[in-house]
C-alpha positions in Angstrom: 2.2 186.9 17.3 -0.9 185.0 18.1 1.0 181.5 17.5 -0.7 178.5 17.1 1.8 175.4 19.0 4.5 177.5 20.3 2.0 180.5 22.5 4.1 179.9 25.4 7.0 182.1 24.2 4.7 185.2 23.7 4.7 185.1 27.4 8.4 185.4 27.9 9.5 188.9 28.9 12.8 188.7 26.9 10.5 187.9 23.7 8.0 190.6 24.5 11.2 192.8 24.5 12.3 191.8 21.3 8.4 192.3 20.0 8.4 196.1 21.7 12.2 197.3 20.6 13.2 197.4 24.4 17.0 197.3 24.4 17.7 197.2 28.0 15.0 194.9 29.1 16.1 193.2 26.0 19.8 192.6 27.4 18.9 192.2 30.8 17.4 189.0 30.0 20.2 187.9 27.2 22.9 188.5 29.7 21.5 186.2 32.2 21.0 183.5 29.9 24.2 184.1 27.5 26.1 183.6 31.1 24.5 180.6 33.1 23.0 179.0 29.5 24.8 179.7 26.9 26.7 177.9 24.7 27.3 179.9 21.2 28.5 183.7 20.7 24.8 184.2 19.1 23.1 185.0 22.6 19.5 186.5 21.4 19.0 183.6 18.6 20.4 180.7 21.0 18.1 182.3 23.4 15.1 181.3 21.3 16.5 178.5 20.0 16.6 177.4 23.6 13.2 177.9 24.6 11.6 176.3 21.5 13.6 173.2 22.4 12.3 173.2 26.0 9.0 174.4 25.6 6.7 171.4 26.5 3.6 171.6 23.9 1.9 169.0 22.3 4.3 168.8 19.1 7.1 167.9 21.9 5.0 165.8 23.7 4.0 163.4 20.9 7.9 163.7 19.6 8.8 162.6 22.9 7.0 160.0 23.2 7.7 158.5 19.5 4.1 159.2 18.2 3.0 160.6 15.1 2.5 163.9 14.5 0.2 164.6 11.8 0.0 166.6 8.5 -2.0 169.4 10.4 0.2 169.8 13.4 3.1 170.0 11.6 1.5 172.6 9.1 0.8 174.7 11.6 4.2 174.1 13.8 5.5 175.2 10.4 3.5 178.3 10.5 4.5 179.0 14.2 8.2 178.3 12.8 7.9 181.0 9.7 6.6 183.9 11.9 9.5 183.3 14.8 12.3 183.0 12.5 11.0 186.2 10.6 10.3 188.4 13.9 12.8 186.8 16.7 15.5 184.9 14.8 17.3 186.9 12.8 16.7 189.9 15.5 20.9 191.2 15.8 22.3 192.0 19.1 26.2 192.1 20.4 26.9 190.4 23.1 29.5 187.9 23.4 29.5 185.5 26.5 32.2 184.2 28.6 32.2 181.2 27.6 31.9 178.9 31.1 30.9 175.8 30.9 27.9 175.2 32.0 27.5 171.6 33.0 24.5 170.3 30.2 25.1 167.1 28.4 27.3 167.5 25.4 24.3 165.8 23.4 22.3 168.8 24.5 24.9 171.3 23.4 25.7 169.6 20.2 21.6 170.0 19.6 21.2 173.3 21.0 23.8 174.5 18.8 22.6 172.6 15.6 19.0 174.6 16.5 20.6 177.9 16.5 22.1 177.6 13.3 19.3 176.7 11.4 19.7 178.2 8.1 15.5 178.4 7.4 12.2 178.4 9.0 11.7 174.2 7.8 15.1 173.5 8.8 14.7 175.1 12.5 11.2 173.0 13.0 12.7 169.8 11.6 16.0 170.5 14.0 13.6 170.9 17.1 11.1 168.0 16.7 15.1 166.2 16.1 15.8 167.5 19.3 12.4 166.5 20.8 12.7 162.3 19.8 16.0 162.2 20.9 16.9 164.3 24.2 13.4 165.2 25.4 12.5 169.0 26.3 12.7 170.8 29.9 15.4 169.3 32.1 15.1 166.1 31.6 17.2 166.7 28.2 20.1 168.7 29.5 21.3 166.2 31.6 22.1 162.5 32.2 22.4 162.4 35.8 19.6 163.3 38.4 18.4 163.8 42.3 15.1 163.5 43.4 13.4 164.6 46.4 10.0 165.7 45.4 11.0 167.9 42.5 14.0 166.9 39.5 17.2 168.3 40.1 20.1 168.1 37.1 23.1 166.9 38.8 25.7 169.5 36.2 29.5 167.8 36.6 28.6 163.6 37.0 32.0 161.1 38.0 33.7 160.1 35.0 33.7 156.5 36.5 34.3 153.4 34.0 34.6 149.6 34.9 38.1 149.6 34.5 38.5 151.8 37.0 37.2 148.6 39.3 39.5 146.2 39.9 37.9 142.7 40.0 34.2 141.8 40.3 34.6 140.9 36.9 31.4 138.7 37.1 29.5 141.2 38.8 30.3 143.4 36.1 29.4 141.4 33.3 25.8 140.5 34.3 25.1 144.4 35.2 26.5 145.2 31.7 24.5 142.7 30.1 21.5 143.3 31.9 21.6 147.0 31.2 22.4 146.6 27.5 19.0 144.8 26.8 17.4 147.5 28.7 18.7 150.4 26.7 17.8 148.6 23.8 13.9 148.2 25.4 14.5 144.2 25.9 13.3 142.5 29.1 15.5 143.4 31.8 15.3 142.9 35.6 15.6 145.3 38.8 18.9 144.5 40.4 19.9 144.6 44.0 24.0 145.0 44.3 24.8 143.8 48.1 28.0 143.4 50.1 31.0 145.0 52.1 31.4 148.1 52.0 34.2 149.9 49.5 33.5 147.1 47.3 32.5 148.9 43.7 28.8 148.3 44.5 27.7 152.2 43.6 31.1 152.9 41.4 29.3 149.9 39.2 26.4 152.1 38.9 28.0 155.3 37.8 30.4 153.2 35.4 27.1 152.1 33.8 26.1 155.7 33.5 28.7 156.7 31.3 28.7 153.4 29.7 25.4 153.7 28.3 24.6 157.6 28.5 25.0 158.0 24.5 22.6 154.6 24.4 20.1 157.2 26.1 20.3 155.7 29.5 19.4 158.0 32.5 20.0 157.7 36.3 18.2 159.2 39.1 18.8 159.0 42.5 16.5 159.1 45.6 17.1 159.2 49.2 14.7 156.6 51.6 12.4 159.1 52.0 11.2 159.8 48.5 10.5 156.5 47.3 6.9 156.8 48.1 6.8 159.0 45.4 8.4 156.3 43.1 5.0 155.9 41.7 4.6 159.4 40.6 8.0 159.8 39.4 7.7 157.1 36.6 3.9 158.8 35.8 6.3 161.4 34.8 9.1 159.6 32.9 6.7 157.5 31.2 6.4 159.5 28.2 10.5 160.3 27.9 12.8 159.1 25.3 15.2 157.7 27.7 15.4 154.8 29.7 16.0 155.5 33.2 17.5 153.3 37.0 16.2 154.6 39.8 18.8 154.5 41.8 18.9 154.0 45.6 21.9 154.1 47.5 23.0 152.1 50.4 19.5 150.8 51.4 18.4 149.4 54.5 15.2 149.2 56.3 13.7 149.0 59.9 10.6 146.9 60.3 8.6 150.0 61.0 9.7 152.1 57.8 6.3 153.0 55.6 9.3 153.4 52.7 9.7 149.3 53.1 6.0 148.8 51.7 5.7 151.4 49.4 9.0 150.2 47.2 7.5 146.4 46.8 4.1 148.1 46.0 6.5 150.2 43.5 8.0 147.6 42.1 5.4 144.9 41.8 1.9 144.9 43.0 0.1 148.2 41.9 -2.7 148.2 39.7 -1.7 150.6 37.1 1.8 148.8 35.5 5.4 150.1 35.7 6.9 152.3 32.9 8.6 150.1 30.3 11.6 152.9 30.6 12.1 152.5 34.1 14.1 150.1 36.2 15.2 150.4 40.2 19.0 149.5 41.0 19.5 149.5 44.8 22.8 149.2 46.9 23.1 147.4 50.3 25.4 146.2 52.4 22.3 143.9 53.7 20.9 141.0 51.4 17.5 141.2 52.4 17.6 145.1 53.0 15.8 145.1 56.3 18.0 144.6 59.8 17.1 141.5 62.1 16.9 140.8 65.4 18.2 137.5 67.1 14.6 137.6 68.5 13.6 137.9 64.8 14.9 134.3 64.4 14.2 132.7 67.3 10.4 133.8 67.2 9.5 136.7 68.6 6.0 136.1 67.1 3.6 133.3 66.8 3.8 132.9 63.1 7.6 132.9 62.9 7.6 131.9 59.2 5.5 134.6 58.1 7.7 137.3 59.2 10.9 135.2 57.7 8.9 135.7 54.5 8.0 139.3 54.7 11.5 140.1 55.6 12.6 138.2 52.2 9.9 139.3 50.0 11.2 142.7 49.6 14.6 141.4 48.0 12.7 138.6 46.1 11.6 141.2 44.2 14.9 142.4 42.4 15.2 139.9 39.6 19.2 139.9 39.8 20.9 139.9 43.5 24.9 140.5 43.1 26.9 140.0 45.6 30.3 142.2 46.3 32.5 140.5 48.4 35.3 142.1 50.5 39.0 141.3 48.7 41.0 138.7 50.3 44.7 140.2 51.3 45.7 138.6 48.0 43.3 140.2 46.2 43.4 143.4 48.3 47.5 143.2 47.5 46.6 142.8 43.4 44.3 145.8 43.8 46.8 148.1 45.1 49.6 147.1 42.8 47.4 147.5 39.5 46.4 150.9 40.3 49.9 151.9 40.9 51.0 150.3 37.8 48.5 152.8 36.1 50.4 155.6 38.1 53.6 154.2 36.7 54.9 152.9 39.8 56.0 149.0 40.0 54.9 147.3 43.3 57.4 146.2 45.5 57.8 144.5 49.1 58.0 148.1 50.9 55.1 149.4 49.2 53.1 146.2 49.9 53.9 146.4 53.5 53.0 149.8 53.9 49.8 148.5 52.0 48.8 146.2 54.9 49.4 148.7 56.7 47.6 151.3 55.3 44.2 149.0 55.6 45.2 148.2 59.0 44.9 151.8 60.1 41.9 153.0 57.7 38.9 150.7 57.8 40.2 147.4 56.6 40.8 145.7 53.0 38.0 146.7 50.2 38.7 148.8 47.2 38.0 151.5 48.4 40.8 151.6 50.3 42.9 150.4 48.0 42.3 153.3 45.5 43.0 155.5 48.5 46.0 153.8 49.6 47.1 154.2 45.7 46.1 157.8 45.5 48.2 158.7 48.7 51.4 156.9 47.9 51.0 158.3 44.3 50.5 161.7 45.6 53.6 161.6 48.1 55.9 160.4 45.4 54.8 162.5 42.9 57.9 163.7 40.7 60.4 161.3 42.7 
């Protein structure tokens, strides 16, 4: 088709089937897609609706990245556009898909289905360069929720956590809502550290900001210890993305001899090149200062006592915001319990709260956690009574 912006289609064996009239190469490639991908009855034009949106070019690359794309590249994009929608888009074929879900963000979806049902050749290249500013192209756009390891991996079904699912904290909560408010709105915002007990709310918080601020274009992405000396190369990446994103690093500590320890400081302030403006690191720990000490730690182990003191504090320094989660008192334990029953329609009483105290007794002691499970159970067990 000898297209200008969009050549990396031509490679596609499903296209090239189209192009050639091959029926059964044709729907062994629609099948696949209609049935892990799709999310309309019109497999073959979702099909190529889908790869113009995720096909990274240089029109999605500067859409992406809010720049301007100029009266030639558009002209031509335009031409790319006319020729597609002539020779692929309106191309018939019957297949109807099962219809599973298939875990992409409903804002994808929604998009992906606008794409499909463009009416003309302007409207399908207005729809996609849409699609680029808001969501993105490639994975990045079809989901909200990420893993990283080395490569990005779409988490599909996220936890449909909100903040009044956690009892309490309410300061905590309020500072993390705040300070990730200004950031989706690309206002100065600090790296947090969330610190504490255990079963405390520290990474439901997280999640519960997730689905907060999701439609606001925010974007998580979680990495184990071991990847975050590739921080620096991950937000290379991200740098250019519509969204905002925490990197999000779950119950973090440190031994004195971890490489990881260095490279996240150097991450987060003290390389050359700066950090992404989109890009913010929220860590969990049930350590203050992330790294474990000794008692020879404190009583001076080394000559320069003070200077290790400070290296061990320099780490956490460097999180503008430090909250702290505090296990519940049994009071406070006791008020958990009873207002998640209250949601389960059940009215606390004095046998329930004993078998409460129990209940943390036996299974690792008074946080919320355990009062969600200790709620969960007794809801479960009286369940139609």
């Amino acid at each position: 088709m000898d297209l200008f912006i969009f050549q990396n289609i031509e490679n596609d064996e499903t296209v090239k089937a189209v192009l050639e009239k091959d029926n059964t190469a044709l729907l062994r490639g629609i099948i696949k897609f209609a049935e892990l991908e799709g999310v309309t009855d019109n497999s073959l034009r979702e099909y190529i609706a889908s790869m113009l949106a995720n096909d990274d070019n240089v029109l999605s690359k500067l859409a992406k990245s809010g720049k301007k794309i100029g009266k030639d590249l558009y002209r031509l994009a335009s031409l790319d556009i006319e020729m597609i929608y002539k020779r692929l888009f309106n191309t018939k074929i019957k297949y109807k898909p099962s219809g599973n879900d298939t875990g992409y963000y409903s804002a994808y979806t929604e998009s992906i289905k606008g794409i499909t049902e463009s009416g003309t050749a302007g409207e399908l290249l207005d729809r996609l360069i849409a699609h680029y500013k808001k969501l993105g192209c490639g994975i990045m756009a079809k989901y909200i929720a990420f893993k990283f390891d080395g490569e990005i991996t779409g988490v599909q079904h996220t936890d449909k956590m909100q903040f009044d699912d956690i009892v309490g904290m309410e300061h905590q909560k309020k500072v993390l809502i705040e300070n990730t408010s200004a950031f989706v709105c690309g206002e100065f915002a600090n790296n947090v550290l969330l610190f504490g007990d255990r079963g405390t709310g520290k990474s439901s918080s997280v999640r519960a900001l997730l689905n907060m601020f999701a439609p606001e274009g925010l974007r998580v992405i979680e990495l184990p210890k071991r990847a975050i000396t590739k921080i620096p190369e991950l937000m290379k990446r991200l740098e250019d993305s519509p969204h905002k994103y925490i990197l999000f690093l779950d119950d973090l500590t440190f031994e004195r001899h971890d490489t990881e320890y260095r490279a996240l400081k150097i991450a987060m302030d003290g390389q050359i090149q700066a950090s992404a403006g989109n890009v913010l690191i929220y860590a969990t720990s049930n350590r203050r200062h992330l790294i474990r000490e000794t008692w020879a730690d404190r009583d001076g182990g080394e000559v320069h006592v003070n200077d290790t003191k400070q290296e061990t504090l320099s780490l956490a320094e460097r999180f503008g915001i430090s909250l702290f989660f505090p296990a519940p008192d049994p009071k406070q334990y006791i008020e958990i319990v009873r207002v998640l029953l209250a949601r389960g329609g059940v009215e606390m009483t004095e046998d329930i709260r004993k078998e409460a105290v129990r209940w943390e007794m036996n299974y690792g002691g008074k946080s919320g956690r355990c009062a969600k499970q200790f709620a969960l159970d007794y809801l479960t067990r009286n369940k139609g009574k």
